[in-house]
C-alpha positions as protocol buffer text, in pm:
chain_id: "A"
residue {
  index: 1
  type: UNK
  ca { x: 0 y: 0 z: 0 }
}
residue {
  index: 2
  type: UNK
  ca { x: 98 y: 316 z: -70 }
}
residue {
  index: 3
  type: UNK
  ca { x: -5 y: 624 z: 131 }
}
residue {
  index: 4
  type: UNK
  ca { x: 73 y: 1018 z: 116 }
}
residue {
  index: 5
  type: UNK
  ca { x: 94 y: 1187 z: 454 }
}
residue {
  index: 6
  type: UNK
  ca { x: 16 y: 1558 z: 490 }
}
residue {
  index: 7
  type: UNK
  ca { x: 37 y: 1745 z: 790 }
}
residue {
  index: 8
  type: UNK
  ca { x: 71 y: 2128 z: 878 }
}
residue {
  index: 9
  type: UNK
  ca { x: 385 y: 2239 z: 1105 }
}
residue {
  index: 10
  type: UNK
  ca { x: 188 y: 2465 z: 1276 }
}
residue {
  index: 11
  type: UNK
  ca { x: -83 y: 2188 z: 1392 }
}
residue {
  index: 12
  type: UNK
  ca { x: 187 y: 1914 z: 1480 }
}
residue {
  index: 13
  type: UNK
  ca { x: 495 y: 2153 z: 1569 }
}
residue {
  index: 14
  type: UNK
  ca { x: 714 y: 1888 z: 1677 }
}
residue {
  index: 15
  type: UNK
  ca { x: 610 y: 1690 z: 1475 }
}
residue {
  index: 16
  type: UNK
  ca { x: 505 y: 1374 z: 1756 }
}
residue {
  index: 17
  type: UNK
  ca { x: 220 y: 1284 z: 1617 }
}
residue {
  index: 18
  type: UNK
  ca { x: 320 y: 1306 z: 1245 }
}
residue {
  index: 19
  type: UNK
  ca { x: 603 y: 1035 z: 1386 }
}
residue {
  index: 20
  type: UNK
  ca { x: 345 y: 789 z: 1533 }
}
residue {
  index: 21
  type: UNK
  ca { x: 117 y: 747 z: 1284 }
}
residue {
  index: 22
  type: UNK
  ca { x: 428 y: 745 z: 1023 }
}
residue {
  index: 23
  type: UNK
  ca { x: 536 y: 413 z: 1244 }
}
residue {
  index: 24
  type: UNK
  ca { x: 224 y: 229 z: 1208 }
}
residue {
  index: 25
  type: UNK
  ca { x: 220 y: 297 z: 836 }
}
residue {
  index: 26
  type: UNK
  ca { x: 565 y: 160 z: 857 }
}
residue {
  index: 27
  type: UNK
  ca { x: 437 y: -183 z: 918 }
}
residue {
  index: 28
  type: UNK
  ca { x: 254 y: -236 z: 623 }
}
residue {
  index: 29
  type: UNK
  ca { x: 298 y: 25 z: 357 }
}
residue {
  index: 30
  type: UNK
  ca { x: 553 y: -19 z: 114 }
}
residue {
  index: 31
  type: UNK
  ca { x: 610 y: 375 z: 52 }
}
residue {
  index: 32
  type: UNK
  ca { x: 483 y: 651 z: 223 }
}
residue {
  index: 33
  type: UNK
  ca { x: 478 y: 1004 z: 70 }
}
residue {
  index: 34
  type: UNK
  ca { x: 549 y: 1344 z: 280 }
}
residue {
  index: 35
  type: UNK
  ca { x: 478 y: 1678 z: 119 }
}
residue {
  index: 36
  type: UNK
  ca { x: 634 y: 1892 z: 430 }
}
residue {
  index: 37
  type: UNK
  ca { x: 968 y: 1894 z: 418 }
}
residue {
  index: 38
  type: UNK
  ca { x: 1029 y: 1956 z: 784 }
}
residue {
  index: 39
  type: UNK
  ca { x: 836 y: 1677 z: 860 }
}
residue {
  index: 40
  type: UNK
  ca { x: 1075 y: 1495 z: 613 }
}
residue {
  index: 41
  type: UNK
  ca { x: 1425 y: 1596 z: 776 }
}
residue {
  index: 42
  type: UNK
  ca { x: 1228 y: 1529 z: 1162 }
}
residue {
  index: 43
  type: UNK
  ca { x: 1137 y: 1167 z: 1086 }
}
residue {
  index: 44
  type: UNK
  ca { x: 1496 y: 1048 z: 904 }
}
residue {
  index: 45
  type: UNK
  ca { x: 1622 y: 851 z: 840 }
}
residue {
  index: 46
  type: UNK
  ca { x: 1370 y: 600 z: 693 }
}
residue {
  index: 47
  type: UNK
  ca { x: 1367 y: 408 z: 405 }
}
residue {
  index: 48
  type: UNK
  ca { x: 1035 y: 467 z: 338 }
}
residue {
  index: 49
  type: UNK
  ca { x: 992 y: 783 z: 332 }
}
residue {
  index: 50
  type: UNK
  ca { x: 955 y: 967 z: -16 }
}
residue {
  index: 51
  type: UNK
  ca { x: 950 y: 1376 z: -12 }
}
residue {
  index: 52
  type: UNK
  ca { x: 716 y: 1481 z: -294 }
}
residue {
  index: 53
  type: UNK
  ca { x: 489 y: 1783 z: -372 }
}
residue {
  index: 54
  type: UNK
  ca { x: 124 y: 1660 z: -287 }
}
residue {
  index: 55
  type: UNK
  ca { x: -33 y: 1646 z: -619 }
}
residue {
  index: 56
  type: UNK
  ca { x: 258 y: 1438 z: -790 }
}
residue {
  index: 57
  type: UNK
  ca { x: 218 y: 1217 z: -447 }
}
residue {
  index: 58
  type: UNK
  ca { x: -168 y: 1153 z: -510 }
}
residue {
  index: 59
  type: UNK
  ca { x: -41 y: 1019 z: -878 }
}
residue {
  index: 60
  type: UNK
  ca { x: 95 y: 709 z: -708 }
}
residue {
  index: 61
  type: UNK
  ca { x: -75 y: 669 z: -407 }
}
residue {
  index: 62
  type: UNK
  ca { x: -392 y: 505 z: -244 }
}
residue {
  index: 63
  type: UNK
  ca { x: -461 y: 716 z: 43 }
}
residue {
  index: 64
  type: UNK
  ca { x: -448 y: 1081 z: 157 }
}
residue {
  index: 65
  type: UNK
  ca { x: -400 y: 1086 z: 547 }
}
residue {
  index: 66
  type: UNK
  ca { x: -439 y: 1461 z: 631 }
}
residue {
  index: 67
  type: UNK
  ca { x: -341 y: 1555 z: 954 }
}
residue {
  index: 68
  type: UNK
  ca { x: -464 y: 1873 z: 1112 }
}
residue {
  index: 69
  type: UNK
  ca { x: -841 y: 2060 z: 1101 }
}
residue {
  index: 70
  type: UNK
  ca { x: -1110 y: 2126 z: 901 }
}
residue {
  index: 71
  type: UNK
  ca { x: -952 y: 2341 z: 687 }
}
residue {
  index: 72
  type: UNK
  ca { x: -644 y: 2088 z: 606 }
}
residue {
  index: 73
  type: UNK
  ca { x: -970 y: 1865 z: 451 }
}
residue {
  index: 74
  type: UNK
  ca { x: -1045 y: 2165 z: 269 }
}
residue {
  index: 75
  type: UNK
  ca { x: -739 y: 2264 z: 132 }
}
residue {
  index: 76
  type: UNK
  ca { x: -623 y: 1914 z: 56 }
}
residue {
  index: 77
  type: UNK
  ca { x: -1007 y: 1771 z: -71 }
}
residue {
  index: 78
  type: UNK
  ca { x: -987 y: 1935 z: -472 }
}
residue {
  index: 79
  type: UNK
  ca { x: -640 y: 1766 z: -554 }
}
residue {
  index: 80
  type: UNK
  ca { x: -770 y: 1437 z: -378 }
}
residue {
  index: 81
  type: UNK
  ca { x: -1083 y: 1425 z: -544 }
}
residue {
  index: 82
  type: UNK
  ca { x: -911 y: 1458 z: -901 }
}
residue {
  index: 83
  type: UNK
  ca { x: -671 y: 1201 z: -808 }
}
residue {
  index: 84
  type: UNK
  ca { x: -966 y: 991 z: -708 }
}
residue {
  index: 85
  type: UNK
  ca { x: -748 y: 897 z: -392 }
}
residue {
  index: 86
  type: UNK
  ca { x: -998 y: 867 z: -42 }
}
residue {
  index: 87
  type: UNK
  ca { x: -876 y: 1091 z: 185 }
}
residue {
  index: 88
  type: UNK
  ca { x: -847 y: 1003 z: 591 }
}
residue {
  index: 89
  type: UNK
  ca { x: -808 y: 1273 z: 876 }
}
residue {
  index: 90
  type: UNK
  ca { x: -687 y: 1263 z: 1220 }
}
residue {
  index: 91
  type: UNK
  ca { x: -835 y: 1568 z: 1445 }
}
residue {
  index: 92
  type: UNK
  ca { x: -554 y: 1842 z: 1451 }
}
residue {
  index: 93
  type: UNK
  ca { x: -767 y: 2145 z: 1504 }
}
residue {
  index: 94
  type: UNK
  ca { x: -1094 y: 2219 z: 1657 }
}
residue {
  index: 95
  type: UNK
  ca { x: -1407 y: 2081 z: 1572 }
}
residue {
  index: 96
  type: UNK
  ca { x: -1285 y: 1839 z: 1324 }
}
residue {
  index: 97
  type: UNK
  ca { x: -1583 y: 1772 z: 1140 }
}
residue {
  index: 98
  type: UNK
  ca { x: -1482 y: 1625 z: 846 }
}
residue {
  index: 99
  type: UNK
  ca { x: -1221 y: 1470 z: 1035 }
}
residue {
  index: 100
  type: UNK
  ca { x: -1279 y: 1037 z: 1122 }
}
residue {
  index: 101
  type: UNK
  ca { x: -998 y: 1026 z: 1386 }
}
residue {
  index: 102
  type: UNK
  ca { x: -876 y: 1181 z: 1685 }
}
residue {
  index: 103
  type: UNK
  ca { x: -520 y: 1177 z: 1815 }
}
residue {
  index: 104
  type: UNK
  ca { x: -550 y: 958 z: 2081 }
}
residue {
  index: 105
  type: UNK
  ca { x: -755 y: 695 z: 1817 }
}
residue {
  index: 106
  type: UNK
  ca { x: -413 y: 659 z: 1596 }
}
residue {
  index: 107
  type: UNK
  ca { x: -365 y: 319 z: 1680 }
}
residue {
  index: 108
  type: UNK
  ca { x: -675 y: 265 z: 1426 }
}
residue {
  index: 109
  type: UNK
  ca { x: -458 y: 361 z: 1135 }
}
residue {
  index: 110
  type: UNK
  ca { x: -373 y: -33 z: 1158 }
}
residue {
  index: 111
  type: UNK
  ca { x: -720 y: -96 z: 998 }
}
residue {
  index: 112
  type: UNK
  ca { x: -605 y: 24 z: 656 }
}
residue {
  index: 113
  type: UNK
  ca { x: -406 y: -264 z: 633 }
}
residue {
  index: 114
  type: UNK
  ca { x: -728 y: -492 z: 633 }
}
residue {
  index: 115
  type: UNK
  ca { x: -930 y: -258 z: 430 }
}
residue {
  index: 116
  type: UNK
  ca { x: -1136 y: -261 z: 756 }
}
residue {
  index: 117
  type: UNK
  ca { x: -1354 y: 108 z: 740 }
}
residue {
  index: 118
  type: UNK
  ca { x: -1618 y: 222 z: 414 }
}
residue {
  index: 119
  type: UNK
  ca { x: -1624 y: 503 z: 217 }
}
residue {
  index: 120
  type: UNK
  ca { x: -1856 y: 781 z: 208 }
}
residue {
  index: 121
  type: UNK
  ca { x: -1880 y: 993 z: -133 }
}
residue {
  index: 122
  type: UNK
  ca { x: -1925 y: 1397 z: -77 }
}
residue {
  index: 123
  type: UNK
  ca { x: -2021 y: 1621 z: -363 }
}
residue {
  index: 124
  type: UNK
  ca { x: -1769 y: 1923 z: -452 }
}
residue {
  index: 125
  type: UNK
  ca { x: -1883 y: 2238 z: -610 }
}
residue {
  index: 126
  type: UNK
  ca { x: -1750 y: 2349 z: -942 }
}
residue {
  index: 127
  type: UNK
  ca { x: -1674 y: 2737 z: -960 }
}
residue {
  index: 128
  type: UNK
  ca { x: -1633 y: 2970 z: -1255 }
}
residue {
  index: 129
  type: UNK
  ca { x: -1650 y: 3370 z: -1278 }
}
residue {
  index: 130
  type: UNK
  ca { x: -1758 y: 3469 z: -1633 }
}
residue {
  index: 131
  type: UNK
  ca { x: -1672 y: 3832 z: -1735 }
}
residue {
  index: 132
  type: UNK
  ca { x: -1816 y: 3968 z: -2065 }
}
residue {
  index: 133
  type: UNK
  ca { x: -1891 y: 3630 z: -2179 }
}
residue {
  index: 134
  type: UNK
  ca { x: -1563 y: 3454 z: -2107 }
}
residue {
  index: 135
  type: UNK
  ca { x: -1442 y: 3238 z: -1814 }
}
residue {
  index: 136
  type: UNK
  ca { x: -1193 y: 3435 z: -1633 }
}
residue {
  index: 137
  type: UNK
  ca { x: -1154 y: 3184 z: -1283 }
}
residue {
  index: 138
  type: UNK
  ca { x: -1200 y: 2897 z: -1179 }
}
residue {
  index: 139
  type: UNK
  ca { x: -1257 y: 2657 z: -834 }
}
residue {
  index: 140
  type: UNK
  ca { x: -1347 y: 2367 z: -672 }
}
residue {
  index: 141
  type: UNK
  ca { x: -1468 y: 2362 z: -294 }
}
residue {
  index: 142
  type: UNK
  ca { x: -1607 y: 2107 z: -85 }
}
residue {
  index: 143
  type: UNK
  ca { x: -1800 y: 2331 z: 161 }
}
residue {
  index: 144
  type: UNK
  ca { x: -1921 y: 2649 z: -63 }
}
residue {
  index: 145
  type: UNK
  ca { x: -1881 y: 2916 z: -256 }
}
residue {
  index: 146
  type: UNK
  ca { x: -1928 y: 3283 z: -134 }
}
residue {
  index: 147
  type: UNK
  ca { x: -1952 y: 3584 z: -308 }
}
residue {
  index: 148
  type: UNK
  ca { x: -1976 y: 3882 z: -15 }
}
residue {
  index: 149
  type: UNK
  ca { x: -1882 y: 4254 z: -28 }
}
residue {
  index: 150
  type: UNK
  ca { x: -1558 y: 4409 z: 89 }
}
residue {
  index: 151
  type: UNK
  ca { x: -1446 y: 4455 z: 441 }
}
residue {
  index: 152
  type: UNK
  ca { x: -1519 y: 4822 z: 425 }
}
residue {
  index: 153
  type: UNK
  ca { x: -1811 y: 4794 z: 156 }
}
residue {
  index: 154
  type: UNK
  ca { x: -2184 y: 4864 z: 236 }
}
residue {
  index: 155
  type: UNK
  ca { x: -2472 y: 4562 z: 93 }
}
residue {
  index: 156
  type: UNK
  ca { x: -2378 y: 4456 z: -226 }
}
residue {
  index: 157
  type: UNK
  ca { x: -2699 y: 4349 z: -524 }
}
residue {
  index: 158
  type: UNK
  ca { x: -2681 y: 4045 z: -640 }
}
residue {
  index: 159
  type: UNK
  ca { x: -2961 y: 3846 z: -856 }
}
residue {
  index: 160
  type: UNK
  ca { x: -2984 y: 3458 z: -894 }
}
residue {
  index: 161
  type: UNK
  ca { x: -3112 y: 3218 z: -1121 }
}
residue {
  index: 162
  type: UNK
  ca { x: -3161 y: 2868 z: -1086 }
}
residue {
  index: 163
  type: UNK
  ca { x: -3099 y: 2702 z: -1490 }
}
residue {
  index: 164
  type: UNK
  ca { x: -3236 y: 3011 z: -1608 }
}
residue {
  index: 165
  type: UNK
  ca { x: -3513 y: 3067 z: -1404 }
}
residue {
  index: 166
  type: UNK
  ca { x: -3469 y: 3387 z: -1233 }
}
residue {
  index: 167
  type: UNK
  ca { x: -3465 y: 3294 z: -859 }
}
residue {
  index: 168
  type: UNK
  ca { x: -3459 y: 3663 z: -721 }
}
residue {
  index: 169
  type: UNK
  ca { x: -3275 y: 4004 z: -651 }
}
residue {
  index: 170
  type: UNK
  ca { x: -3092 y: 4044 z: -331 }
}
residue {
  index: 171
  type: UNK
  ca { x: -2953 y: 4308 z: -148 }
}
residue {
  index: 172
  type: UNK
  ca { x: -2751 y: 4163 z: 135 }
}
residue {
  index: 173
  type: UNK
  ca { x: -2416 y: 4146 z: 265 }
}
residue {
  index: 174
  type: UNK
  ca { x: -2354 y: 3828 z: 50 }
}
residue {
  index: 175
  type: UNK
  ca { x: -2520 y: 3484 z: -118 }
}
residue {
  index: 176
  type: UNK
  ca { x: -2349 y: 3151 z: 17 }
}
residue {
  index: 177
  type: UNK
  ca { x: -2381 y: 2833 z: -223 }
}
residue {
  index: 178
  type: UNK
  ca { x: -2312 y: 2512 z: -86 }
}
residue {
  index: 179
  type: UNK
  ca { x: -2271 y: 2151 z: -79 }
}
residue {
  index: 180
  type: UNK
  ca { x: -2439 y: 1928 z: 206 }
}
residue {
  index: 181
  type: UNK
  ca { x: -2115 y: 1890 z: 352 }
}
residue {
  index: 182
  type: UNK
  ca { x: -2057 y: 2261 z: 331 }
}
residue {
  index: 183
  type: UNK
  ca { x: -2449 y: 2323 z: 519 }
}
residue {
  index: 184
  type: UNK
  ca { x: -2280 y: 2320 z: 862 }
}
residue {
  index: 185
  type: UNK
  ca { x: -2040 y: 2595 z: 794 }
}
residue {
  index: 186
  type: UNK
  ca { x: -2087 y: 2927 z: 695 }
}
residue {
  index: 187
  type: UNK
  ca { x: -2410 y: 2868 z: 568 }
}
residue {
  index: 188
  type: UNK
  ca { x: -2496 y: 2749 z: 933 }
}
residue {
  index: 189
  type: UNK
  ca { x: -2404 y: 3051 z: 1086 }
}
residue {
  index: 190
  type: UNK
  ca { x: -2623 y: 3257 z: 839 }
}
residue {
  index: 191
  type: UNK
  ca { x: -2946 y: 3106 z: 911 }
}
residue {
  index: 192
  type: UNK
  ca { x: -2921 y: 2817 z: 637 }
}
residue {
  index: 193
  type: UNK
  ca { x: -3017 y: 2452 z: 714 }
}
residue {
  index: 194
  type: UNK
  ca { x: -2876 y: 2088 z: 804 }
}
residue {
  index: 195
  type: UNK
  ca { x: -2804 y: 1887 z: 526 }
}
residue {
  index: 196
  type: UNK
  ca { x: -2722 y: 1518 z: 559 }
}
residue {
  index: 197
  type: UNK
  ca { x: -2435 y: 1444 z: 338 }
}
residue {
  index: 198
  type: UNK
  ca { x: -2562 y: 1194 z: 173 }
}
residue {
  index: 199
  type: UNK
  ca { x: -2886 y: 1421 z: 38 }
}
residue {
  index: 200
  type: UNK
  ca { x: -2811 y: 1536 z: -343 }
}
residue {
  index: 201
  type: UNK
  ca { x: -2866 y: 1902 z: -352 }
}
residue {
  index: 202
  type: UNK
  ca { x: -2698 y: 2243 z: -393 }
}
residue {
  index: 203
  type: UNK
  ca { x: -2829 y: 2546 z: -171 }
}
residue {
  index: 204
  type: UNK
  ca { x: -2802 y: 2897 z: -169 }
}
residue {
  index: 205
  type: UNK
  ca { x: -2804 y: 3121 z: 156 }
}
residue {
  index: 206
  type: UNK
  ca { x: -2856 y: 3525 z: 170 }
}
residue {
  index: 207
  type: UNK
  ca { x: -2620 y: 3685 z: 404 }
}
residue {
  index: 208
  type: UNK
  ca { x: -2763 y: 3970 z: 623 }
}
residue {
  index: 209
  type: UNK
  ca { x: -3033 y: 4016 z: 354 }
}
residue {
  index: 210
  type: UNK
  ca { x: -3202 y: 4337 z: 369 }
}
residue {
  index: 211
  type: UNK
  ca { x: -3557 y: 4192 z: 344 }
}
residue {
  index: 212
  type: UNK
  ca { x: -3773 y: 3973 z: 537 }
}
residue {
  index: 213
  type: UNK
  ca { x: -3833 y: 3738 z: 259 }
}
residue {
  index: 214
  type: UNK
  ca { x: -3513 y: 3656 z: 156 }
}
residue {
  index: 215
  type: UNK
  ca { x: -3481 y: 3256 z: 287 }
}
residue {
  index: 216
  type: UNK
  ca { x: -3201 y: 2935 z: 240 }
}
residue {
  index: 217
  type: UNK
  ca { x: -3328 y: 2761 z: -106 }
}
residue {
  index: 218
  type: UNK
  ca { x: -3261 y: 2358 z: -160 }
}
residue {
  index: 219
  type: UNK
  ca { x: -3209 y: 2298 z: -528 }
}
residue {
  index: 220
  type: UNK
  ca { x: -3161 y: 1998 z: -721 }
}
residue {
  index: 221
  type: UNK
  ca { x: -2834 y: 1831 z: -749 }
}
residue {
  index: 222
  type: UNK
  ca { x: -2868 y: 1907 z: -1146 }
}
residue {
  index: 223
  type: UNK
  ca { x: -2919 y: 2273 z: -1057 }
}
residue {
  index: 224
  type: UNK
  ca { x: -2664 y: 2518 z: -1212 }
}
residue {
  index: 225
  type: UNK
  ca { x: -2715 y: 2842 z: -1005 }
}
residue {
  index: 226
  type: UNK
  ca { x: -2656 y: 3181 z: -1190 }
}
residue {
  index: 227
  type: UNK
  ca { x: -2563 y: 3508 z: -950 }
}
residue {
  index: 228
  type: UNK
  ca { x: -2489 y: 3815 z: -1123 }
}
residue {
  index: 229
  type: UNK
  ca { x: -2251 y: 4161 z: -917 }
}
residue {
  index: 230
  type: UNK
  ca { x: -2518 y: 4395 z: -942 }
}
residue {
  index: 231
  type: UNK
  ca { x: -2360 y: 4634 z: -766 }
}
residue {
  index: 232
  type: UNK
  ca { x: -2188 y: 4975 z: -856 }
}
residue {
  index: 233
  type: UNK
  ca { x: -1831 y: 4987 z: -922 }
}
residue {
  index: 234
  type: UNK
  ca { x: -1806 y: 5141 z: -574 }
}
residue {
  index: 235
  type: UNK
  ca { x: -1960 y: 4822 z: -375 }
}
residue {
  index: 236
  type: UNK
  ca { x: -1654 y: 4590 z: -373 }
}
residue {
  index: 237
  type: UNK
  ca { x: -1794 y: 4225 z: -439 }
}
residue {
  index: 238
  type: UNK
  ca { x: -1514 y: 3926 z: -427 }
}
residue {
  index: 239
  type: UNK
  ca { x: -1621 y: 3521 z: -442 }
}
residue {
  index: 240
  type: UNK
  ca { x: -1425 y: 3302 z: -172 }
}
residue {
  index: 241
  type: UNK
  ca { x: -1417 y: 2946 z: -230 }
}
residue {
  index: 242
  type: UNK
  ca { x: -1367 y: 2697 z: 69 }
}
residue {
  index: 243
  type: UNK
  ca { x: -1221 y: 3013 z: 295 }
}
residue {
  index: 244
  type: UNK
  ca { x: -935 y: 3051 z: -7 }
}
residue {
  index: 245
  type: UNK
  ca { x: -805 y: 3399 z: -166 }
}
residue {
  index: 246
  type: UNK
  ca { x: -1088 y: 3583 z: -258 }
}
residue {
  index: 247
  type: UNK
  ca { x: -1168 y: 3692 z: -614 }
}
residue {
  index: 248
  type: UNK
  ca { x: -1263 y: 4027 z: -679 }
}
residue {
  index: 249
  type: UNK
  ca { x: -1562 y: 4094 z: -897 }
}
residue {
  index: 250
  type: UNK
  ca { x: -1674 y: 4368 z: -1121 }
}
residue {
  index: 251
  type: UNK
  ca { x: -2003 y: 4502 z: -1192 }
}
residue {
  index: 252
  type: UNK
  ca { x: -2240 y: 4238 z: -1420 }
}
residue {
  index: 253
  type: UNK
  ca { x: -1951 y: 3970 z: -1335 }
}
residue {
  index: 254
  type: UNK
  ca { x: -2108 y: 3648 z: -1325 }
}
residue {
  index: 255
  type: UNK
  ca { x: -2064 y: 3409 z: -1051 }
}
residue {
  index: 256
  type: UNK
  ca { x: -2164 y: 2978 z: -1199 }
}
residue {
  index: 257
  type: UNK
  ca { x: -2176 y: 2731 z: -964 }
}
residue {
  index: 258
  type: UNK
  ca { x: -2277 y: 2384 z: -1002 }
}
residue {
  index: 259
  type: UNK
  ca { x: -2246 y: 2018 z: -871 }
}
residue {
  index: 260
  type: UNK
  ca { x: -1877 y: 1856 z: -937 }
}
residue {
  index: 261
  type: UNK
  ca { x: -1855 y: 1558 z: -1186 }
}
residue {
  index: 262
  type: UNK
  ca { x: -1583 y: 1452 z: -913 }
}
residue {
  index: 263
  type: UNK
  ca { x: -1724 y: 1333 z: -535 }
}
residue {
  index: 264
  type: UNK
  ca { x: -1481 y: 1333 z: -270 }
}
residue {
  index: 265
  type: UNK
  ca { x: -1418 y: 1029 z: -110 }
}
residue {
  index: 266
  type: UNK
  ca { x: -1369 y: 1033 z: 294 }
}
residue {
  index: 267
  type: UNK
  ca { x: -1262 y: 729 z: 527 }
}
residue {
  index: 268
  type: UNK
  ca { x: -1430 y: 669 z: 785 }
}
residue {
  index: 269
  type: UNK
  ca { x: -1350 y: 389 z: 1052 }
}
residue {
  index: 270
  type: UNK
  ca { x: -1675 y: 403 z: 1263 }
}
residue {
  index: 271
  type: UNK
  ca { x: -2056 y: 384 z: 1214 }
}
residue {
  index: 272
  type: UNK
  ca { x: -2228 y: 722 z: 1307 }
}
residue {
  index: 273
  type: UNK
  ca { x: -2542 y: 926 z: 1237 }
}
residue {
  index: 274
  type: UNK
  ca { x: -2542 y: 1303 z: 1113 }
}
residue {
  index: 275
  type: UNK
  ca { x: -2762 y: 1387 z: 1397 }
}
residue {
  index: 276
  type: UNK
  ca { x: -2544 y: 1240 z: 1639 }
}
residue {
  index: 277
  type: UNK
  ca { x: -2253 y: 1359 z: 1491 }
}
residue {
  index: 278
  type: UNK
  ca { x: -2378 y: 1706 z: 1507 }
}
residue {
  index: 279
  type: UNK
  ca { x: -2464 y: 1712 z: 1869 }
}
residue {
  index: 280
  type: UNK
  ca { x: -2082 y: 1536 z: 1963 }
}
residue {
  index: 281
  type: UNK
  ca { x: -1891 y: 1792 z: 1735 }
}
residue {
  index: 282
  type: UNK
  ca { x: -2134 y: 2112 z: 1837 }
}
residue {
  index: 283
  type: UNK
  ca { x: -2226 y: 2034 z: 2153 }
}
residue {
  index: 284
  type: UNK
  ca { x: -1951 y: 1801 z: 2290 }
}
residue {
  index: 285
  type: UNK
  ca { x: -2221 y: 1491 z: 2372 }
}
residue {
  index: 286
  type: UNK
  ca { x: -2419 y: 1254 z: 2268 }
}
residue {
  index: 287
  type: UNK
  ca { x: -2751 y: 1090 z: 2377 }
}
residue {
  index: 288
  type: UNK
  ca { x: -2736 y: 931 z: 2713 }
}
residue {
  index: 289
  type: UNK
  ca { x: -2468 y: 1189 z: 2850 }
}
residue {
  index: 290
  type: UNK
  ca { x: -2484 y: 1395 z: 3149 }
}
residue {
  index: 291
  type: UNK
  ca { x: -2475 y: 1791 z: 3054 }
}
């Protein structure tokens, strides 16, 4: 078997962790790729060991173990997806959501040898800005796409439309698209719904809208949503993919998001419920636990 290991200095600093599950791969991988090259230098020697750039890594390898946060999934879940290479996480940051481990589980990594955990499939948005008829940038995000206003801007206009059919005008401090996945992030904190992962959809969420009928839509997973920068030239407007570098748009830019012909593909090693997962990661219990 053989597995590429990422891992951010700044969530394993010294770099014990990284070393630990590194050994257990050790016993029954036949190479293991690193794409941090201090992590490289800390765990020599070993034979191994193979220091390569992450996407050339995902060329020859049949697992991505990520180790760090939520955003380490992110970052890491575009190149895995094309690769078509399941990706595995052990709990670095946070809340780890998307994570299936945390540290003090490592000693599970030993189940990959066995092929002993499933596979659950996530959909991935597919991103392009269109300016004056031509594609000018493009991205692919497993939790959303958001097109906001500036740090300093007032409400931006937007309008949607859902395959042509004119969804609405809003004037708001931004429009969030997302994936199920993606429904317990920033779309959660704007008033948008739970999604189980497993539902086929794409949604779209107002942010701040300035009107009382302006709601969280559920669209088909066919859907290819439409949102136009109505704003003036003075209402700074930028689209943000999965927390990335934001994109600046001009007026009449036009934002196209739609369902991913690529699904991600995430290990997990236990049985568990959205709804229970929700209430462990959010609220630090489950059923049956004393408050």
């Amino acid at each position: 078997m053989t597995v590429c290991v990422h891992v951010g200095s700044h969530k394993d600093p010294d770099f014990k962790i990284t070393k630990k599950a590194v050994e257990i791969l050790s016993s029954f991988c036949r190479t293991i790729f690193l794409d941090n090259q201090s992590a490289f230098e800390a765990l020599q020697p070993n034979s191994l060991l193979v220091l390569e750039k992450l996407e050339r890594a995902l060329e020859k390898s049949k697992l991505l173990l990520v180790l760090g946060g939520d955003g380490s999934m992110l970052r890491c879940a575009p190149a895995a997806a094309k690769a078509q290479v399941p990706i595995l996480g052990i709990n670095l940051g946070r809340l780890g959501y998307l994570t299936s481990l945390e540290p003090e589980e490592i000693d599970q990594l030993q189940r990959l040898a066995k092929a002993d955990y499933r596979i659950e499939k996530r959909a991935l948005l597919d991103v392009n800005v269109v300016r004056n008829g031509h594609p000018i940038y493009h991205a692919t995000g497993l939790n959303d796409a958001v097109i906001t206003k500036g740090i300093l801007s007032k409400i931006i206009d937007l309008s949607a439309w859902c395959n042509g059919v004119f969804l609405g005008d809003f004037r708001a401090d931004g429009l969030i698209a997302f994936t199920p996945t993606g429904s317990t992030a920033y779309s959660l904190s704007a008033g948008g719904p739970f999604v189980d992962p497993s539902v086929q959809m794409i949604g779209l969420t107002p942010i701040c809208p300035f009107s009382l009928g302006s709601r969280a839509v559920i669209l088909p997973q066919d859907s290819v949503l439409e949102i136009v920068n109505e704003s003036e030239e003075e209402r700074e407007a930028y689209v943000t993919v999965d927390g990335a570098e934001a994109f600046k748009l001009l007026p009449q830019d036009k934002v196209c998001v739609r369902l991913s012909t690529c699904t991600l593909e995430i290990v997990k090693m236990s049985e568990y419920h959205f709804i229970g997962l929700l209430n462990k990661k959010m609220h630090g219990r489950e059923k049956g636990e004393e408050v």
